[in-house]
KOLKE-801877 format. One record per residue (C-alpha): residue number from 0; residue in three letters; x, y, z. Coordinates in steps of 0.2 Angstrom, whole numbers, plus 5000, padded with zeros to 4 digits. Example, Ala and Ser with C-alpha at 12.3 -4.5 7.8 and 13.67 -1.06 7.14 Angstrom:
# KOLKE-801877
+-----+--------+------+------+------+
| num | residu |   px |   py |   pz |
+-----+--------+------+------+------+
|   0 |    ALA | 5062 | 4978 | 5039 |
|   1 |    SER | 5068 | 4995 | 5036 |
+-----+--------+------+------+------+
This chain:
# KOLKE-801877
+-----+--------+------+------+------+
| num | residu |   px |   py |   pz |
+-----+--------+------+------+------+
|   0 |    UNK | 5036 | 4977 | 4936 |
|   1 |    UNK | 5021 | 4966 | 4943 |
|   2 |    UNK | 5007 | 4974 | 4948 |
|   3 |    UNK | 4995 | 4967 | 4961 |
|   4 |    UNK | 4979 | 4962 | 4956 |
|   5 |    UNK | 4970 | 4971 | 4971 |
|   6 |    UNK | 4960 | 4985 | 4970 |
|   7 |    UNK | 4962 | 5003 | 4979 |
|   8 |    UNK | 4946 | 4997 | 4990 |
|   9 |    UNK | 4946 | 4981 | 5000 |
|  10 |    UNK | 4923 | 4979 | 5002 |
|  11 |    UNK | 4917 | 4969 | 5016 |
|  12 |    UNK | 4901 | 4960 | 5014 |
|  13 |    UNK | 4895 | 4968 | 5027 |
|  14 |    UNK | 4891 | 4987 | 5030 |
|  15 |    UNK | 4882 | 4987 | 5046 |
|  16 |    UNK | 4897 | 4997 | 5055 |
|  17 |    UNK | 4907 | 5001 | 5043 |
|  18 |    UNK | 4925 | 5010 | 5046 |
|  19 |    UNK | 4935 | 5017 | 5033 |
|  20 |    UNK | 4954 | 5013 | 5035 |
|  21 |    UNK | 4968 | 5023 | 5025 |
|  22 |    UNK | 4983 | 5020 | 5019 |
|  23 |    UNK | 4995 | 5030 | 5012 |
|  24 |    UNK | 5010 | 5027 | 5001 |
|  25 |    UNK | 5021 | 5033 | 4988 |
|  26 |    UNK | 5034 | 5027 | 4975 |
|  27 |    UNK | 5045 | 5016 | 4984 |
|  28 |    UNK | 5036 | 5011 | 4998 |
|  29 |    UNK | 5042 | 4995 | 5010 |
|  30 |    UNK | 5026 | 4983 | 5003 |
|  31 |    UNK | 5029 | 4968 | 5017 |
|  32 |    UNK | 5021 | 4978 | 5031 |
|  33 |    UNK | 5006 | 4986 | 5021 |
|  34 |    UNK | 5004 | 4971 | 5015 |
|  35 |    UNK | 5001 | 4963 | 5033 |
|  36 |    UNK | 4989 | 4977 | 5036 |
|  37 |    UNK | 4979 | 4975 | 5022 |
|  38 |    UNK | 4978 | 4956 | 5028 |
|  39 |    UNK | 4973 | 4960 | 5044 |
|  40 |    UNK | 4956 | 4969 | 5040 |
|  41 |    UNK | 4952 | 4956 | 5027 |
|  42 |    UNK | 4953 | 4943 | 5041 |
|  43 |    UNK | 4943 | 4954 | 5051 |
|  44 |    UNK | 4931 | 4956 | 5038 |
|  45 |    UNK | 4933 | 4936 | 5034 |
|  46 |    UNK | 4927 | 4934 | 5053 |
|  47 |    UNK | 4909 | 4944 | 5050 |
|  48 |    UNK | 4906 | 4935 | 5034 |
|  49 |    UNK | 4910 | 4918 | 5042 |
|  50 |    UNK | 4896 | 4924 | 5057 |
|  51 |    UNK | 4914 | 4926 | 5071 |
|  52 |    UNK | 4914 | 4937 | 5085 |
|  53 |    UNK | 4918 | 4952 | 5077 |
|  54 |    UNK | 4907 | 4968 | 5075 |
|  55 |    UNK | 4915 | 4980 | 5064 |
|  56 |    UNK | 4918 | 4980 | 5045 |
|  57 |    UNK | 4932 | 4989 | 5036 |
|  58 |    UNK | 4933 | 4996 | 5019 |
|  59 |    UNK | 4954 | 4999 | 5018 |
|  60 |    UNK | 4959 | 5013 | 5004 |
|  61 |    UNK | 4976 | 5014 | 4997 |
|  62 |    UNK | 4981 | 5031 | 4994 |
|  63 |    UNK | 4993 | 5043 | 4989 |
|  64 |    UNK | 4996 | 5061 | 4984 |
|  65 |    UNK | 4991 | 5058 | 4965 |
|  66 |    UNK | 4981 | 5041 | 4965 |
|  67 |    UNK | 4983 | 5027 | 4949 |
|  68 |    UNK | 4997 | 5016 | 4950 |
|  69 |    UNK | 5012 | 5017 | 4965 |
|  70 |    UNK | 5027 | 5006 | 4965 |
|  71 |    UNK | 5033 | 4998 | 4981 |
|  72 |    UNK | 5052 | 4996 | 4984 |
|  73 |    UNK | 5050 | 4978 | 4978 |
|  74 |    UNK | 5043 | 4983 | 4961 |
|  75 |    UNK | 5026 | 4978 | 4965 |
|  76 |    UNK | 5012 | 4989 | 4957 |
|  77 |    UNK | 4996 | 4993 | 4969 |
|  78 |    UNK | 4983 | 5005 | 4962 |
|  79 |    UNK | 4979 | 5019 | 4974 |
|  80 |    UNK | 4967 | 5033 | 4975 |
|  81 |    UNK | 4972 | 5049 | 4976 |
|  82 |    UNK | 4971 | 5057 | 4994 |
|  83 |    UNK | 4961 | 5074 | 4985 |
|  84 |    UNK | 4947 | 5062 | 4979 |
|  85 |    UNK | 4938 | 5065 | 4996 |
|  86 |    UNK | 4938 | 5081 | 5002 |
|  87 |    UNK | 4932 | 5077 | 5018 |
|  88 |    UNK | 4946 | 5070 | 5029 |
|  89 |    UNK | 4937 | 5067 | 5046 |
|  90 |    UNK | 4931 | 5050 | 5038 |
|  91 |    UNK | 4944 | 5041 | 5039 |
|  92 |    UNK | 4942 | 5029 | 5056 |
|  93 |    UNK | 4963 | 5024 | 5055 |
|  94 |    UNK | 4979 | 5028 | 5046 |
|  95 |    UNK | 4993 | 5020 | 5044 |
|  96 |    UNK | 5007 | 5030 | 5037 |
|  97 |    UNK | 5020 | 5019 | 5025 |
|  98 |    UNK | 5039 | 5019 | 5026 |
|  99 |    UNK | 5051 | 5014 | 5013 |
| 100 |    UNK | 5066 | 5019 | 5005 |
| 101 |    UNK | 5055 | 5032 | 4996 |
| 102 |    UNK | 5052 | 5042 | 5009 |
| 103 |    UNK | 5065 | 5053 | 5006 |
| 104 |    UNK | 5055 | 5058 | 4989 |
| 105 |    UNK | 5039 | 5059 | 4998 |
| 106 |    UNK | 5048 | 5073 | 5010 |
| 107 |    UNK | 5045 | 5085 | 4995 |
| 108 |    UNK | 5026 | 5081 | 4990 |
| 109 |    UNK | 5017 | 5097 | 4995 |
| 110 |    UNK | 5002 | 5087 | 4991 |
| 111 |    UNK | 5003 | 5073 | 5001 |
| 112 |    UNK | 5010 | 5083 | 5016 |
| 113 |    UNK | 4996 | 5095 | 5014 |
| 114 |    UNK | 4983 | 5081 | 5016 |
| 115 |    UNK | 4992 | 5073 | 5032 |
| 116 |    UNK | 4990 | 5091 | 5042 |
| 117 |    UNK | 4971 | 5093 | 5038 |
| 118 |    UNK | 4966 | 5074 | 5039 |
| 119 |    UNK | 4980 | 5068 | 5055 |
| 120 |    UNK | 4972 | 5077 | 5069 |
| 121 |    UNK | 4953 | 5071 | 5063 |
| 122 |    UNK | 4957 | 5055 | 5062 |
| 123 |    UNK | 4956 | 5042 | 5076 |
| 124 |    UNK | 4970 | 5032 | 5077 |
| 125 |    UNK | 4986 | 5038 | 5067 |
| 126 |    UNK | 5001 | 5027 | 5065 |
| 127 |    UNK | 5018 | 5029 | 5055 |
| 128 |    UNK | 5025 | 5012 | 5049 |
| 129 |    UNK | 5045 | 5015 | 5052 |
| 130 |    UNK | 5051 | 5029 | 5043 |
| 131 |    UNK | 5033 | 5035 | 5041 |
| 132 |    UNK | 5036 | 5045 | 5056 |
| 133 |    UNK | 5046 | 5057 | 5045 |
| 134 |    UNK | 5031 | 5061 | 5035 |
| 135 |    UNK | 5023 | 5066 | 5049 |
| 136 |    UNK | 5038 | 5074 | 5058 |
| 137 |    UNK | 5035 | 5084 | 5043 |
| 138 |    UNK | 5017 | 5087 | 5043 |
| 139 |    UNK | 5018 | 5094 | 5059 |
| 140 |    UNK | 5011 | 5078 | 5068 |
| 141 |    UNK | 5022 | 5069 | 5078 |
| 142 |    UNK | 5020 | 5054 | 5085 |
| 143 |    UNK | 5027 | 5044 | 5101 |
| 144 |    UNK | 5040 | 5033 | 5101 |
| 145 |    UNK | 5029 | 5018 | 5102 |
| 146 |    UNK | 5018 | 5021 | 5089 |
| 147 |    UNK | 5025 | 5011 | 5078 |
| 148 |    UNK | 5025 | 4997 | 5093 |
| 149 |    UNK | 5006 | 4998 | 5096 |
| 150 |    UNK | 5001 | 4994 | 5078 |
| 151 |    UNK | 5001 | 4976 | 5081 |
| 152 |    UNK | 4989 | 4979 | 5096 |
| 153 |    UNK | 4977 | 4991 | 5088 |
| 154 |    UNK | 4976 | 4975 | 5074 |
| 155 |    UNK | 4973 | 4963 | 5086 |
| 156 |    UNK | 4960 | 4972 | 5090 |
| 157 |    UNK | 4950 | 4970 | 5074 |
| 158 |    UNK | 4951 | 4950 | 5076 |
| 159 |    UNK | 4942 | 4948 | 5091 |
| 160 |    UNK | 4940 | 4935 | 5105 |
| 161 |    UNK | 4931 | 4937 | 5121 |
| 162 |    UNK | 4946 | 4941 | 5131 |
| 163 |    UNK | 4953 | 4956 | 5118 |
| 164 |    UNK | 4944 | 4970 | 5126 |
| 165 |    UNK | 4953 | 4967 | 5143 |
| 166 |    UNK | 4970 | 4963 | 5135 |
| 167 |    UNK | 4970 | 4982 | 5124 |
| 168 |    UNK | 4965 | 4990 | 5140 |
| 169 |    UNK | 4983 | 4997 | 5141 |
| 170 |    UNK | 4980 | 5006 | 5126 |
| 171 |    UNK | 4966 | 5018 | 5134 |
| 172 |    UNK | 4973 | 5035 | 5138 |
| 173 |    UNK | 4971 | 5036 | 5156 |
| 174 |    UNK | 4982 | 5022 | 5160 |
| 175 |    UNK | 4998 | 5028 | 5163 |
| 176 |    UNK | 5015 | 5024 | 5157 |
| 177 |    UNK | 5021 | 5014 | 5169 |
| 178 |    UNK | 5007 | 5002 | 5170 |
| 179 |    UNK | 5007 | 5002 | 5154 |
| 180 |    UNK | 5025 | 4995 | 5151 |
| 181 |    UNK | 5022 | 4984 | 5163 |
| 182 |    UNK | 5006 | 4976 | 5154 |
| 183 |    UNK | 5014 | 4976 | 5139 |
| 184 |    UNK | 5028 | 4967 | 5148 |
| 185 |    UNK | 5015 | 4953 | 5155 |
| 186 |    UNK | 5010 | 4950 | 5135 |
| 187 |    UNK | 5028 | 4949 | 5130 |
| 188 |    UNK | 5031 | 4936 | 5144 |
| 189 |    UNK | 5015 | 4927 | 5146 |
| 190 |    UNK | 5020 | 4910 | 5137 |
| 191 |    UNK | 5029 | 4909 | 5154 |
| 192 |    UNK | 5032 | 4910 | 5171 |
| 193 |    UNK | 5028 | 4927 | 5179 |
| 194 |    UNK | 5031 | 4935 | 5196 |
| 195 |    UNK | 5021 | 4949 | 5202 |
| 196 |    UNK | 5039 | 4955 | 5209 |
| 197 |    UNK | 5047 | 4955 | 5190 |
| 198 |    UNK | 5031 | 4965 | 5184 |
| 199 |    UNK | 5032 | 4978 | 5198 |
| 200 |    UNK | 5050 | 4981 | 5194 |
| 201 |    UNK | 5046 | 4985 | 5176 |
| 202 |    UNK | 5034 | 4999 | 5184 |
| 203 |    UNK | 5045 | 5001 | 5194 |
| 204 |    UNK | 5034 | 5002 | 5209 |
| 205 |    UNK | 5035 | 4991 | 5226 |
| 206 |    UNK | 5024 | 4975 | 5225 |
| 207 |    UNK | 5008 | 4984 | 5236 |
| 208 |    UNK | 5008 | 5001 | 5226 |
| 209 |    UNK | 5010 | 4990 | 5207 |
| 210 |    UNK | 4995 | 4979 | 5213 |
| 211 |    UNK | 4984 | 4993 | 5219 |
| 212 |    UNK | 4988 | 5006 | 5203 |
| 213 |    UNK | 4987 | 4990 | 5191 |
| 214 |    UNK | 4970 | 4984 | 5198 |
| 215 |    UNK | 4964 | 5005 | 5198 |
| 216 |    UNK | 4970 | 5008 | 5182 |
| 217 |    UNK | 4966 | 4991 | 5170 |
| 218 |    UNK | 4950 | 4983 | 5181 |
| 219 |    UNK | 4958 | 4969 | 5186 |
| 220 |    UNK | 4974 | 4963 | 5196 |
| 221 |    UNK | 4991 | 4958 | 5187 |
| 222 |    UNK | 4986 | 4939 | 5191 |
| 223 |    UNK | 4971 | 4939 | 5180 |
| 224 |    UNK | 4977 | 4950 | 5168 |
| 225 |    UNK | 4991 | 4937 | 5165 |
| 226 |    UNK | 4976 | 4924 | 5163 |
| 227 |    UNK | 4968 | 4933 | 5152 |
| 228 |    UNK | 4983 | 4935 | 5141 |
| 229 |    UNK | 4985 | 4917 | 5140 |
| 230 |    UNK | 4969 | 4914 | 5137 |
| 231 |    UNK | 4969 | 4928 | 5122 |
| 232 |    UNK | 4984 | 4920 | 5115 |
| 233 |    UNK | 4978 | 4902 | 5116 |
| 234 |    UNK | 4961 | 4907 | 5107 |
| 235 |    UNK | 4972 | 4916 | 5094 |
| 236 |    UNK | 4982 | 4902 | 5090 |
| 237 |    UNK | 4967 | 4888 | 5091 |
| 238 |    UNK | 4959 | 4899 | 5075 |
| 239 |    UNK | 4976 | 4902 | 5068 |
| 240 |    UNK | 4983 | 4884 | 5069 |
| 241 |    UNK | 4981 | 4865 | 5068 |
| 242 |    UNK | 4993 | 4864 | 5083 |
| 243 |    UNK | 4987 | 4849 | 5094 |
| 244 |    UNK | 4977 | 4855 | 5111 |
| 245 |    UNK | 4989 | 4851 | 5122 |
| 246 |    UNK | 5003 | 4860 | 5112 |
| 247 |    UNK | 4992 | 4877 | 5112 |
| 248 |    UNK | 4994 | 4875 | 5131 |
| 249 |    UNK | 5010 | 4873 | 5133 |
| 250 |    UNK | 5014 | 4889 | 5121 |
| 251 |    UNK | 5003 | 4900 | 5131 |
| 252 |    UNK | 5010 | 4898 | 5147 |
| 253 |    UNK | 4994 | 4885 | 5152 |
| 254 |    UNK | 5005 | 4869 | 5158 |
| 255 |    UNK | 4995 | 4855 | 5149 |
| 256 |    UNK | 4980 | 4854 | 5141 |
| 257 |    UNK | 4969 | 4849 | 5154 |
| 258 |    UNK | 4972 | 4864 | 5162 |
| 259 |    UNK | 4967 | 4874 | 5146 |
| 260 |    UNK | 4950 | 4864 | 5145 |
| 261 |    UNK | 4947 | 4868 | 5161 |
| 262 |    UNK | 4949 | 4886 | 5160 |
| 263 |    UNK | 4940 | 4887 | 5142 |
| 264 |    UNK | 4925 | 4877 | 5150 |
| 265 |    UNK | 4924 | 4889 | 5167 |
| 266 |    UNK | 4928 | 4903 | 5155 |
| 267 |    UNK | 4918 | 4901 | 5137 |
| 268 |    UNK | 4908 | 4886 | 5141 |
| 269 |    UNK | 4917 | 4877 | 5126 |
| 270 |    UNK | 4931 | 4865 | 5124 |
| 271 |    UNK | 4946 | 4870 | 5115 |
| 272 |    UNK | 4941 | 4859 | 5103 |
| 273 |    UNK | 4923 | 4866 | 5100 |
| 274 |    UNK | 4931 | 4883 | 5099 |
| 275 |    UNK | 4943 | 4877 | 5087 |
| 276 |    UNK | 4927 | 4872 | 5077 |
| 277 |    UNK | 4918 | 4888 | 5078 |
| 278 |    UNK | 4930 | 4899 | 5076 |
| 279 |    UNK | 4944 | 4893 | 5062 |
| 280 |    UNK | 4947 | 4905 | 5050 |
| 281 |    UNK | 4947 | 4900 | 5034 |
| 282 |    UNK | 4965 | 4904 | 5028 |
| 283 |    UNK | 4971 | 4895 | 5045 |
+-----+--------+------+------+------+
């Protein structure tokens, strides 16, 4: 078997405001989505060291019922703690719940289902990854049936740009389903054309009540919204990518890149370009 060479705690350099994310796994866990995870807090933590916008640190710990060495369905080794090691399970600011063909086996572990019912309701965001939703059927903690949908967003989150916190406002409890679908729907579908009419008939709503609950509900009409989904996306992909100005634009939904300067320039203050500068991550 390989084992990886990563250790149970991923430290950030940083410890201003630190949050502690948890992990749990077992023998035959589904590695690939852990593994993209893991990788997004170390970007996030990448982004403070490099002096980014972003103003949290994360400490990710890898654990499971007895700690030491777990193997993933793909024979890959990762060294855990085990979840008895604190006893103080309110300090945990995320967890994320791993599937795998395991999980089966994990059903049975006392232990590990023990530590979900004292430590799930104290924790602030909880998230099954596929079939972790068993684990915590069986805890006692269900979960909706987009949980596993919004982790994407909830990382997105933790790579800020300026236009995140308006984009995640669809998370926020008070908004309500339908509104809710229908942002989501906006993000899917903001590389192209939109019609107010197609996202009212998501919400299923008539055009006057969607724009008034949408502007009540998010802060802002369906039209900026869009705008700043764009505008997320384009900032997201000028850090990510090498992709030529121009083709950023098109992607996102902007038309051309004169457009997108346009906007940057009324928006940031910055040309694509200069953001580009300030903000490329280093594993881009």
């Amino acid at each position: 078997m390989k084992e990886t060479r990563q250790s149970a705690r991923m430290q950030p350099t940083r410890h201003d405001k630190l949050k502690t994310i948890g992990i749990t796994v077992f023998d035959g866990f589904a590695l690939p989505e852990i593994a993209r995870i893991v990788e997004s807090f170390q970007r996030a933590n990448e982004s403070s060291e490099y002096g980014q916008h972003n103003p949290d640190c994360f400490n990710v710990r890898l654990l499971s019922s007895l700690g030491g060495r777990i193997a993933s369905s793909s024979a890959v080794l990762v060294l855990t703690e085990s979840v008895e090691t604190d006893r103080k399970p309110d300090g945990l600011h995320a967890l994320f719940v791993a599937g795998g063909p395991g999980v089966s086996h994990a059903l049975r572990d006392d232990v590990l289902l023990a530590w979900l019912r004292r430590t799930c309701p104290l924790t602030g965001y909880v998230f099954p990854v596929d079939e972790g939703h068993l684990l915590l059927d069986a805890a006692g903690f269900g979960c909706d049936a987009g949980a596993t949908r919004r982790i994407s967003s909830l990382l997105k989150k933790f790579v800020p740009n300026p236009f995140t916190d308006i984009v995640c406002r669809n998370e926020a409890n008070h908004v309500s389903e339908k509104i809710r679908s229908s942002a989501r729907w906006i993000e899917a579908n903001g590389h192209r054309h939109v019609g107010l009419n197609e996202a009212a008939r998501v919400a299923q709503m008539s055009e006057r009540n969607f724009l008034r609950r949408f502007k009540a509900e998010l802060g802002v009409t369906p039209s900026d919204y869009l705008l700043y989904v764009r505008l997320d996306m384009s900032c997201r992909m000028l850090a990510e990518t090498t992709l030529p100005v121009g083709s950023v634009a098109r992607r996102c939904g902007m038309g051309s890149g004169g457009r997108l300067a346009k906007l940057f320039r009324k928006h940031l203050g910055k040309t694509p370009t200069a953001y580009r500068a300030n903000h490329r991550r280093p594993s881009a």
